[in-house]
N, C-alpha and C positions, 0 to 999 in steps of 0.2 A: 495170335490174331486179334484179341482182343485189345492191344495197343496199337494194332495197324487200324482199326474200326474207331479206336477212340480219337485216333490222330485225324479221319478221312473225317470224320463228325465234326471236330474244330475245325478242321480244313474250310469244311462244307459250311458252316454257321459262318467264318471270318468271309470266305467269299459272297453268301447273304447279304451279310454286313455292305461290303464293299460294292456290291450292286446297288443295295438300296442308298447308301451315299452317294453312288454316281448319278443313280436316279433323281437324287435328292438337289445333286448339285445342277445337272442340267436344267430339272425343273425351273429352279433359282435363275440360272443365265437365262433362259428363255424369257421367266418372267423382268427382270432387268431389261433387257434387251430392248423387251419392247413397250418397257417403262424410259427408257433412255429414246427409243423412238420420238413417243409420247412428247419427251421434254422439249426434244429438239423440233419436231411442228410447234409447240408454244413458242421457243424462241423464235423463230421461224415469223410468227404471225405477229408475235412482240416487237419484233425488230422493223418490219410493216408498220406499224401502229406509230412505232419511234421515228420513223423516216417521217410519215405522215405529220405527226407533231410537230418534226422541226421545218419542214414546210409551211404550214400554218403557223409557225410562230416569226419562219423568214419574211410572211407577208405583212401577218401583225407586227414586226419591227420596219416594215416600211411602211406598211400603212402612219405608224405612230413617228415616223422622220417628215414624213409628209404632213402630218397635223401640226406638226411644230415648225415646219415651215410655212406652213399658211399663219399659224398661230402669228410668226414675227411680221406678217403682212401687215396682219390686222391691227398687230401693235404699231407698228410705223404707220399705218393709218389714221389710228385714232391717237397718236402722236401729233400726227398732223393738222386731223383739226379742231385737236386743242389750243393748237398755236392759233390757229383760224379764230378759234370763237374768240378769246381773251380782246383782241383786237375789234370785233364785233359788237362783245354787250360793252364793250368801249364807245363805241358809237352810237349806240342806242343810248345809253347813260349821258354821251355829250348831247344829241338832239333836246332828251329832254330835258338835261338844266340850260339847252340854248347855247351853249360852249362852242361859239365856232373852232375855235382853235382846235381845243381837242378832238373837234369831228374829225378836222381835218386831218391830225396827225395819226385819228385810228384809222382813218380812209387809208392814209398812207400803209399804215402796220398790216389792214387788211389786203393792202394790193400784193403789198410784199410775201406775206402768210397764206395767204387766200385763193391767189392764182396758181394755174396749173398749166 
């Protein structure tokens, strides 16, 4: 009997054992579990944030097509009257050395440059 007692004692200690492993392992899933929960609300609210971003930057990429199309307004603007003035302190310059001629031809360059 004393080898049936010593067999049911191992028996009894390996099944211990294997409880408290099993214990040990659900513990672990549970804790994972709702560690993996956890992650996926972060992703969750990350992916919110990233949506958010790439809207805000949809706008700031039109906002900034839109600057650069006023931008070449402005440039054709003051393209324009650069050509204006050149023909102007032309005329100012002929009045005062008295130069009809050239008055007249910056008259002329200003009509051309000038008008709109």
């Amino acid at each position: 009997m004393n080898g049936t007692r010593r067999t049911t004692v191992v028996y009894a200690v390996v099944l211990g054992v294997l409880v408290a492993a099993a214990g040990a392992f659900v513990a672990l899933f549970l804790i994972e579990r709702s560690a993996a929960s956890e992650v996926g609300g972060q992703v969750t609210v990350t992916e919110r944030e990233l949506s958010g971003a790439r809207d805000r930057l949809g706008t700031a990429r039109s906002t900034v097509d839109e600057l650069a199309d006023d931008e070449q307004v402005l440039r054709d603007e003051v393209d324009a009257l650069r050509a204006c003035a050149d023909p102007t302190k032309a005329s100012i310059d002929a009045v005062r050395a008295g130069d009809d001629q050239a008055l007249s031809d910056s008259i002329d360059q200003m009509i051309l440059y000038c008008g709109r």
